[in-house]
KERO-351026 format. One record per atom (N, C-alpha, C, O, CB): residue in one letter; x, y, z. Coordinates in steps of 0.001 Angstrom, whole numbers, plus 500000, padded with zeros to 6 digits. Atoms other than C-alpha are relative to their C-alpha. Glycine has a CB too. Layout:
BEGIN
AXYZ
...
! end
This chain:
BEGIN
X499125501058500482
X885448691103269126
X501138500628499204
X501094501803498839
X499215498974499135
X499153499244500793
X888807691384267187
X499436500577498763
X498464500166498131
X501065499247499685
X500632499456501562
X888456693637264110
X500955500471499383
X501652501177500112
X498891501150499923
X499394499801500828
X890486694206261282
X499570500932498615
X498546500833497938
X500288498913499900
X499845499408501655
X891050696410258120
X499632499560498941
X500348498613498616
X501077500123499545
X499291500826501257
X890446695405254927
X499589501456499182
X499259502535499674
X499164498105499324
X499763498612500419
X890420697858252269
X500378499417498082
X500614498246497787
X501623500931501185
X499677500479501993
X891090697638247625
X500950500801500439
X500711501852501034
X498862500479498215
X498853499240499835
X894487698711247937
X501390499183498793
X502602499395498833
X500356499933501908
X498960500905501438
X896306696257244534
X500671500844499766
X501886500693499885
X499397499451498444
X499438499529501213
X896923698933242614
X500584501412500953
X501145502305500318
X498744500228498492
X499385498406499076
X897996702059245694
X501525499319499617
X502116498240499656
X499513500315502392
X497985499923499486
X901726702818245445
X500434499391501172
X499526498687501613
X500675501620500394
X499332500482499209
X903854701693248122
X499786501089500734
X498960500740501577
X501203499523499688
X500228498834499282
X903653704948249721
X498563500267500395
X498437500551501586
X500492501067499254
X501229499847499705
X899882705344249701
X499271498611500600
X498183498697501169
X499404500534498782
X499955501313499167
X899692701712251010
X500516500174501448
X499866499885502452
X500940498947499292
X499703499474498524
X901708702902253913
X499309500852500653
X499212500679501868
X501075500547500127
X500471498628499574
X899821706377254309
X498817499179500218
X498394499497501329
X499995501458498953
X501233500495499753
X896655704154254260
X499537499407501347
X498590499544502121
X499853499139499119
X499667500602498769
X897964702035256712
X500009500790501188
X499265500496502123
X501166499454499899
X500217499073498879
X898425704596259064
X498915500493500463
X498607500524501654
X500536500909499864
X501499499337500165
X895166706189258397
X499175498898501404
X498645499250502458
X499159499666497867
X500953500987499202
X893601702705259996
X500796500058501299
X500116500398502267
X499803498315499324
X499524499948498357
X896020702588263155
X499300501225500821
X499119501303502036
X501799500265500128
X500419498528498973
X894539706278263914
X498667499737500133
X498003500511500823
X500212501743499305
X501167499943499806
X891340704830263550
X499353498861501252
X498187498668501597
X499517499868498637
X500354500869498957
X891680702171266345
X500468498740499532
X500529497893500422
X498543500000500350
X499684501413500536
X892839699093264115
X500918499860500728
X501558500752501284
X500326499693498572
X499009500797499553
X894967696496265385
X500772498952499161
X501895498494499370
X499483499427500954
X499605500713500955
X895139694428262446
X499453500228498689
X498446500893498447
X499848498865500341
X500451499038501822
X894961694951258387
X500339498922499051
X501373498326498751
X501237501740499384
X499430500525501492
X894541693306255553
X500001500774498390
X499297501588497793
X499157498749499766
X499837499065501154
X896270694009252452
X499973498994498886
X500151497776498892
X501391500949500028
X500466500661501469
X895485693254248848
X501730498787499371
X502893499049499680
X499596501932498509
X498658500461501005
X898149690508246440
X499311499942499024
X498113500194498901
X500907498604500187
X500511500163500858
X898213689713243360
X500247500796498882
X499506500890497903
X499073499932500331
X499319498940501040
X900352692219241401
X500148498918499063
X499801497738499123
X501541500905500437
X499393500264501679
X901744691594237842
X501068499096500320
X501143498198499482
X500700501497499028
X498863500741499449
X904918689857239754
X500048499414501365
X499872500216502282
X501021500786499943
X499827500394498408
X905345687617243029
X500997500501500584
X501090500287501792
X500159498637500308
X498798499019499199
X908561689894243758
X499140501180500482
X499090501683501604
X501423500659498876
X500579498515499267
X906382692911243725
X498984499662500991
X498584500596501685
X499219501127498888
X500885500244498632
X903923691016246307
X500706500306501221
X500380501110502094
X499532498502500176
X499241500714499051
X906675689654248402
X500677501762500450
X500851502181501594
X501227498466499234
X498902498598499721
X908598693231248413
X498857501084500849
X499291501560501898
X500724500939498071
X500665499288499866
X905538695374249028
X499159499262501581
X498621500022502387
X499363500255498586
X500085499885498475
X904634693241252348
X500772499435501061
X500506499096502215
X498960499632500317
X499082499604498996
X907771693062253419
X500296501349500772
X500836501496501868
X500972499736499501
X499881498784499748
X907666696603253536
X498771500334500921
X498822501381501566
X500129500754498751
X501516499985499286
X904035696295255258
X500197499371501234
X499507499674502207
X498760499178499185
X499555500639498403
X905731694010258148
X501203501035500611
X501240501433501775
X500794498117499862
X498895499242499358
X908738696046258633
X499416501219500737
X499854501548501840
X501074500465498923
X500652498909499620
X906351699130259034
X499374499933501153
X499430500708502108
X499220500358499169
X500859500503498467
X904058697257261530
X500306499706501404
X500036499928502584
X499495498897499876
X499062500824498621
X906242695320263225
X499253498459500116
X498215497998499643
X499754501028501920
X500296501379500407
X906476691748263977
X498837498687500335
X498600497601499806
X501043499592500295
X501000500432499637
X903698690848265974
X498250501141499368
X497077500844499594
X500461499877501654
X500802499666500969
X901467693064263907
X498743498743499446
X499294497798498881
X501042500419498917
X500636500542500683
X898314691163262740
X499893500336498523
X499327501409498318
X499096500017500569
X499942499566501467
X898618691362258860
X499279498418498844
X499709497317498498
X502069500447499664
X500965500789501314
X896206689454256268
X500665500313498697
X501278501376498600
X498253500625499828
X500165499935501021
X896632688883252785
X498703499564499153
X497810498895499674
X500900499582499787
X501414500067501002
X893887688696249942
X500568499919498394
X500918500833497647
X498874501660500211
X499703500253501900
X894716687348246285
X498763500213499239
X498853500426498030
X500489498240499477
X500953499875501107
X890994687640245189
X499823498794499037
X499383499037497914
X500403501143499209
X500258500931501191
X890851684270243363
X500867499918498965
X500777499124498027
X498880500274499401
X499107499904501253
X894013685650241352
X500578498761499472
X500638498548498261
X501130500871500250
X498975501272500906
X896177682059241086
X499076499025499855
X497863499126500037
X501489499230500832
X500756500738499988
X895670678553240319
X501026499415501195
X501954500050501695
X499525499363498663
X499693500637499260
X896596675939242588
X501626500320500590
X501881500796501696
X499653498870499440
X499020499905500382
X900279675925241660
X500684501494500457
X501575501380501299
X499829499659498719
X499757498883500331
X901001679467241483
X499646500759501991
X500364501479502685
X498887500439498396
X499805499589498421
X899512680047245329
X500515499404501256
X500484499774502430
X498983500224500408
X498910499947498748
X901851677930246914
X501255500343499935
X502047500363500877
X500191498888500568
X498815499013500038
X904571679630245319
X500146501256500661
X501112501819501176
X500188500342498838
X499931498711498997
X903569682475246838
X499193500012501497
X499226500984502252
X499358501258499153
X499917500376498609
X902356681266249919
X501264499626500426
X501450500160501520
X499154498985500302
X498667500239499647
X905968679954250342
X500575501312500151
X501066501732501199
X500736499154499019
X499033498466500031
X907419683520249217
X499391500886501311
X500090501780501789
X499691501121498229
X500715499539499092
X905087684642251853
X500103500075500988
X500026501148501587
X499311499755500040
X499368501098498422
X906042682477254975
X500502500904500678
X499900501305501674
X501354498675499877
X499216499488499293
X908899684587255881
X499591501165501135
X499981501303502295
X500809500348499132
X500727498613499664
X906889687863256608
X498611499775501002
X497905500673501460
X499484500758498431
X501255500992499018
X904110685429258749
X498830500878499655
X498865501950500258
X500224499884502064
X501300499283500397
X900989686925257498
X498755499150500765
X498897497972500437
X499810500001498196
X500986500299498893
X897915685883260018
X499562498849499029
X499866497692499320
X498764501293500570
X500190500998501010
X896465684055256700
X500090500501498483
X500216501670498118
X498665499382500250
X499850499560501497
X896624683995252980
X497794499927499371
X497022498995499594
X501502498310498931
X501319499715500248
X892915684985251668
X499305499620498573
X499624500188497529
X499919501364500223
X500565500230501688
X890500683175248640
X501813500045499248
X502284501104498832
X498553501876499219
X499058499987500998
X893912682119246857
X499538499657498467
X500228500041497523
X500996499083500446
X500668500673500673
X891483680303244442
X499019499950499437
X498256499255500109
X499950499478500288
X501780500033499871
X888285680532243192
X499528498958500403
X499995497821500343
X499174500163498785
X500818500647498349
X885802679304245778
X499288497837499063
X498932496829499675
X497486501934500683
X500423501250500564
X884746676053243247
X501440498740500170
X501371497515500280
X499519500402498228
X499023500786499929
X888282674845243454
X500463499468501357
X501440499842502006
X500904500595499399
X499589500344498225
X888096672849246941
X501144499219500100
X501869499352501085
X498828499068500911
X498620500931500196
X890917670249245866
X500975501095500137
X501749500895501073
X500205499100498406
X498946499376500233
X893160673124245090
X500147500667501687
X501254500684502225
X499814501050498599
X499946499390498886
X892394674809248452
X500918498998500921
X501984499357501419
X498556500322500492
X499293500806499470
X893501671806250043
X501257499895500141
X501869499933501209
X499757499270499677
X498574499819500570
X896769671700248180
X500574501042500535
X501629500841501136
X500098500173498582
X499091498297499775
X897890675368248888
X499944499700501982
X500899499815502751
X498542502186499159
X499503500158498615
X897180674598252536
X500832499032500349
X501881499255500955
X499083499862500803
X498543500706499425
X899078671776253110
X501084500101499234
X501997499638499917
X499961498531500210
X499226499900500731
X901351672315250593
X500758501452500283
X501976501411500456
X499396499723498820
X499623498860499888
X901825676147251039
X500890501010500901
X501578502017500734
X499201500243499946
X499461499309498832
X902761676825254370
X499422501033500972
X499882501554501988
X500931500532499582
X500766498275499058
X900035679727255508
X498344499083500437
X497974497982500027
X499517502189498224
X501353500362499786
X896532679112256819
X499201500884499285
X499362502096499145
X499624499981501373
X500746499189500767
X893871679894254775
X498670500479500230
X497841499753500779
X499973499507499020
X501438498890499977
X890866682487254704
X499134499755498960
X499552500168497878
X500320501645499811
X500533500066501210
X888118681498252433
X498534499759500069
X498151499311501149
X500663499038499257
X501224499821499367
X884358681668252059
X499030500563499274
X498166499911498688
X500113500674501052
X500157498733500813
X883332684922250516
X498866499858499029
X497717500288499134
X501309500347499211
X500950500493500907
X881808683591247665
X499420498736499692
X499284498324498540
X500354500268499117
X500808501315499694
X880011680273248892
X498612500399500680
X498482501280501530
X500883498964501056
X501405499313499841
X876263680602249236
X499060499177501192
X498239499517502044
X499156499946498394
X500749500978499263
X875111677694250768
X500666499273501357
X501854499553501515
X499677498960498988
X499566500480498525
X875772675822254345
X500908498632499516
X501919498230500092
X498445499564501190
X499419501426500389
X876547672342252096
X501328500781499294
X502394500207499516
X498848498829498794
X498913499725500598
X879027674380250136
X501114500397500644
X502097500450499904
X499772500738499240
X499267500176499171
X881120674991253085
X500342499148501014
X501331499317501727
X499925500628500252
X499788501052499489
X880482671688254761
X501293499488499039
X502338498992499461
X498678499175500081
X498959501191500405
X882396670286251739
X501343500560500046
X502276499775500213
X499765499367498473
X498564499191499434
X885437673069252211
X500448499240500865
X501246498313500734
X499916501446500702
X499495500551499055
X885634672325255359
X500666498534500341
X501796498375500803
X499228500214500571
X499587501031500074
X885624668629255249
X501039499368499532
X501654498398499976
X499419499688499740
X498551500380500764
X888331668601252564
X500889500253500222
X501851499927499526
X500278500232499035
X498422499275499489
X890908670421254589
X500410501154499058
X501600501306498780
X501418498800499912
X499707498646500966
X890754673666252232
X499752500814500615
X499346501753499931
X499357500295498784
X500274498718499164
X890249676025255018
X500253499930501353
X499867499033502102
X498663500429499921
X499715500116498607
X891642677093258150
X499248501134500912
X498854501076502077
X501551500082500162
X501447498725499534
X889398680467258642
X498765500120499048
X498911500894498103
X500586501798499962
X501365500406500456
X885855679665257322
X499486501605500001
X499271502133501092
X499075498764501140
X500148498692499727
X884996683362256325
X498578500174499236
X498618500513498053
X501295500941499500
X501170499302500753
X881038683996255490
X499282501180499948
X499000501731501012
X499226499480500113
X499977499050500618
X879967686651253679
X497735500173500608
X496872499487500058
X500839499639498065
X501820500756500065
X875631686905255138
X499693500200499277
X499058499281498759
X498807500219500701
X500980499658500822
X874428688832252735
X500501498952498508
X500048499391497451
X499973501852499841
X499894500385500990
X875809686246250147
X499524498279500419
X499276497434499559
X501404500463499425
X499704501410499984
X875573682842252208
X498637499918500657
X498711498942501403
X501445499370500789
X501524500427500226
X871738682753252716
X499829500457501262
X499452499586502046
X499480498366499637
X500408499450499104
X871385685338255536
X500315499516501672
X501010498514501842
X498809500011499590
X499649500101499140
X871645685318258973
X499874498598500943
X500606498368501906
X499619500955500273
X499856500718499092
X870557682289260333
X501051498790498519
X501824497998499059
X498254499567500979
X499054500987500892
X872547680065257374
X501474500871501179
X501971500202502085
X499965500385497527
X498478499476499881
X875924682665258458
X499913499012501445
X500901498279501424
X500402502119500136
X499867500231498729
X875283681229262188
X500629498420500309
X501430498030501159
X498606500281500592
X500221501314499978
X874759677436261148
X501430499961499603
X502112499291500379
X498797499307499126
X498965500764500510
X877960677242259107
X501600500968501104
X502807500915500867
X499926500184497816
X498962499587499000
X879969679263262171
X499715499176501053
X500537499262501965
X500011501484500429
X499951500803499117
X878536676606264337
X500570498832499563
X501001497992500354
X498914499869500504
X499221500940500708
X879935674335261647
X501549499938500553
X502215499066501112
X499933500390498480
X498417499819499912
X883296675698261891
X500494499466501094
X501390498623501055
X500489501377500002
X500085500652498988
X883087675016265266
X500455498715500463
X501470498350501056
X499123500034500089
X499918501551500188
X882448671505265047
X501587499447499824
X502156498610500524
X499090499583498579
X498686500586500367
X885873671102263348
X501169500650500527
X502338500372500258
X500155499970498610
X498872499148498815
X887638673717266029
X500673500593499328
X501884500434499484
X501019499257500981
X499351499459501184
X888321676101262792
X499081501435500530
X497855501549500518
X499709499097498208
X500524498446499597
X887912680124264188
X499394500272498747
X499947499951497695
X501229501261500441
X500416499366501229
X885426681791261761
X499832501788499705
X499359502576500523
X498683499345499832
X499116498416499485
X886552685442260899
X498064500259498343
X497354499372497869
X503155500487499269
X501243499824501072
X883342687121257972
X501101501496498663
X502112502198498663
X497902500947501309
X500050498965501258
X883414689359254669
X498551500865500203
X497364500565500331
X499999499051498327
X500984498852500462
X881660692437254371
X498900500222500930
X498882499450501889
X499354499703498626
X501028499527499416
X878467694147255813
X500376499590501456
X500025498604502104
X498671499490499403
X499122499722498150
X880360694828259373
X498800500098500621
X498735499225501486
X501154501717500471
X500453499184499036
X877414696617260898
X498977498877500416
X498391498932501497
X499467501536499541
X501145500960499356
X875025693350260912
X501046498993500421
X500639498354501391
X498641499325498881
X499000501392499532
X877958690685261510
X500530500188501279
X500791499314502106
X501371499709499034
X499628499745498524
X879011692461264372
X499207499161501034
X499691498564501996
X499763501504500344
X500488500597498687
X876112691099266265
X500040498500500063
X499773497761501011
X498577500424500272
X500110501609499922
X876579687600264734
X501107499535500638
X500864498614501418
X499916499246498632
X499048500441499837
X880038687109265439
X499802500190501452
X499826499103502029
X501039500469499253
X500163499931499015
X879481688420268703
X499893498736500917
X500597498391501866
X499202500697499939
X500836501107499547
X877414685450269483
X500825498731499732
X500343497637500027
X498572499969499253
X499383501043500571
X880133683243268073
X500767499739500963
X501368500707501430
X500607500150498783
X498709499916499375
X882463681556270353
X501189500066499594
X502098500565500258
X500135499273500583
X498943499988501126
X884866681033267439
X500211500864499658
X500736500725498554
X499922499468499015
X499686499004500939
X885290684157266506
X501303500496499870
X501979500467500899
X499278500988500202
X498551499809500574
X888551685288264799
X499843501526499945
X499913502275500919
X500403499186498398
X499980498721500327
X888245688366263443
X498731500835499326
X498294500013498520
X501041500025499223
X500932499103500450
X885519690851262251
X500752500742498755
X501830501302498952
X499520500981501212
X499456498797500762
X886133692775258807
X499432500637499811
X498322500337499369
X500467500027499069
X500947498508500178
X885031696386258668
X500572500511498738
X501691501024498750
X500196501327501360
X499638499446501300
X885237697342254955
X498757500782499578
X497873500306498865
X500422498862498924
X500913499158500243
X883085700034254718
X499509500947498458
X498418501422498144
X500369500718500958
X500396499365501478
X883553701614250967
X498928501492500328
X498071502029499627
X498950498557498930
X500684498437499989
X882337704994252722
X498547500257500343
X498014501363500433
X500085500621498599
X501381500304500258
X878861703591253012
X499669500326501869
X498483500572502087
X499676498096499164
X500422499248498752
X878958704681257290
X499576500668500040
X498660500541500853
X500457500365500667
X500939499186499829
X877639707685256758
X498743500570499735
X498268501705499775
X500330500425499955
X501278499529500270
X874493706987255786
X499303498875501041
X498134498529500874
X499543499990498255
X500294500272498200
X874141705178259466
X500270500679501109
X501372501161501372
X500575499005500497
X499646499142498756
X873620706790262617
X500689500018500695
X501037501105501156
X499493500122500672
X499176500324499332
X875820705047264524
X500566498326499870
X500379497189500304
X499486500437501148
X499118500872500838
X878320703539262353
X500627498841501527
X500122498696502640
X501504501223498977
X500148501345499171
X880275700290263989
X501242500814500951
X501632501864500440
X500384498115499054
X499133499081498650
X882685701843266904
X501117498965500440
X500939498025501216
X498839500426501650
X499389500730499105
X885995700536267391
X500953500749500673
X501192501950500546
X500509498924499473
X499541499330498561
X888247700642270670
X501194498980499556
X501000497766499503
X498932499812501796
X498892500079499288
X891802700146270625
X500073498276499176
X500689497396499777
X499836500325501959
X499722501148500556
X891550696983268017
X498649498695500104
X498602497552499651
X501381499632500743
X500982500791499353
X888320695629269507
X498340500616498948
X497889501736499189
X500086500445502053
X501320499227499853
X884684696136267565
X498781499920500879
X498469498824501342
X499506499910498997
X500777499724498858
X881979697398269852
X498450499500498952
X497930499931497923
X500233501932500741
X501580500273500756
X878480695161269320
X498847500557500630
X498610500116501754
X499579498457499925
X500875499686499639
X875565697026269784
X499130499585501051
X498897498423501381
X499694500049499266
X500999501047499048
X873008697122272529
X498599500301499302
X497670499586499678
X499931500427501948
X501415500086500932
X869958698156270078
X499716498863499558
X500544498033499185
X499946500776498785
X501140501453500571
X867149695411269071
X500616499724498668
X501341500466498006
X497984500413499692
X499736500673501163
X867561693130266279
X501233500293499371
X502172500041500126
X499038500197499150
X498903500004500168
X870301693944264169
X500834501522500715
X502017501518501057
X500024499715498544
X499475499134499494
X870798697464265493
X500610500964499224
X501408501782499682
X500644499554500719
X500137498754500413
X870806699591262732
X499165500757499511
X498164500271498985
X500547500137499483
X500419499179500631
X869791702874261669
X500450500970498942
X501567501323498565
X499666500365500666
X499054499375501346
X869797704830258859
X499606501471499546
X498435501852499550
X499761499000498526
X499603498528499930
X871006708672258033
X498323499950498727
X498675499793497557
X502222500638499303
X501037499796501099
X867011708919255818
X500567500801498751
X500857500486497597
X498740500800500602
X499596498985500515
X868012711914254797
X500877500283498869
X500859500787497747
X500338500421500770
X498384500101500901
X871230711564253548
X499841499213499163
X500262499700498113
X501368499497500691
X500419501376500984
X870184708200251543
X498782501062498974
X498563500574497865
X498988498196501232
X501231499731500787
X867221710449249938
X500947500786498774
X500979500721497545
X498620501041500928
X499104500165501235
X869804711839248524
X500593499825498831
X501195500458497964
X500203499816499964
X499143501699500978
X871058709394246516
X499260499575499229
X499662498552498674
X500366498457500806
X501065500627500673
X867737708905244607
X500176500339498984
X500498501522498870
X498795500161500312
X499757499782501459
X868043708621240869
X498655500654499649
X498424501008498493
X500353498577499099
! end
């Protein structure tokens, strides 16, 4: 399925934001998301203009605020945003504020990514229902495991809303797989591949889902023994 970048990149220079960027095109990406949420909405707006110009215009490119604004504040910069078409704007809000989600989407101008930190299947029924989300993004290891992640991507469904996930790539791979909705896959690894045998494999923008049982991984023993305090 598609797969994307994501990556903590707030606080990289402009230059090491680019060099990063590159890094992921050599690694097979097709699409990337990058961090907002600086000290200024000029230095957002400037820093991925410079991230579209680099890409180019059909470039898939995400943003991620992290919960930084309130209501107010992320459709200002969802507006400042617009120009540069960013795929979606990501958690503008913290995840309790479903009214506000609402607002920034119709109000804002971008479609929104959000999810992350909702645990339960009812807590994204009521997202959804309220019009605060246009990519339904669950997180398994936070939203009550694998068969909850499935129920509330068959949710999404229901309301003909693609569902893209957060974190732990190497088991979501096989869920999304299974998804007809699926948007995007994020592989944010934090370095933690090489203590799997055979990390998640992508081709040319595409990740590759395993044909091993159950979830289909294994793990480097060795290397993890490691690591023992």
């Amino acid at each position: 399925m598609p797969c994307y970048a994501g990556g903590v990149d707030l606080d990289l220079p402009l230059d090491k934001l680019l060099a990063q960027t590159d890094a992921n095109l050599k690694k097979g990406f097709r699409a990337i998301k990058m961090k907002v949420g600086r000290k200024s909405l000029g230095e957002d707006v400037a820093r991925l203009a410079a991230m579209r110009e680099h890409l180019g215009a059909e470039f898939a490119l995400m943003v991620d605020a992290n919960m930084k604004w309130t209501a107010d504040q992320a459709i200002r910069a969802a507006r400042a945003f617009t120009p540069y078409h960013p795929l979606w704007l990501e958690e503008p809000l913290i995840p309790d504020d479903v009214a506000g989600h609402a607002r920034v989407l119709r109000d804002g101008g971008l479609p929104i990514a959000a999810g992350e930190n909702l645990r339960t299947l009812w807590e994204f029924k009521h997202l959804i229902e309220s019009g605060g989300v246009s990519f339904p993004e669950p997180d398994v290891t936070n939203c009550g495991g694998v068969t909850s992640f499935m129920k509330i991507a068959h949710l999404a469904e229901a309301f003909n809303l693609p569902v893209t996930s957060h974190g732990a790539h190497d088991v979501t791979v096989q869920l999304l797989a299974s998804t007809p909705n699926c948007a995007y896959l994020e592989a944010h690894g934090f370095g933690l591949d090489r203590y799997i045998a055979q990390p998640l494999e992508i081709q040319d923008g595409f990740a590759l889902a395993p044909s091993r049982a159950g979830h289909g991984i294994e793990f480097e023993w060795q290397r993890l023994a490691k690591e023992q305090a």
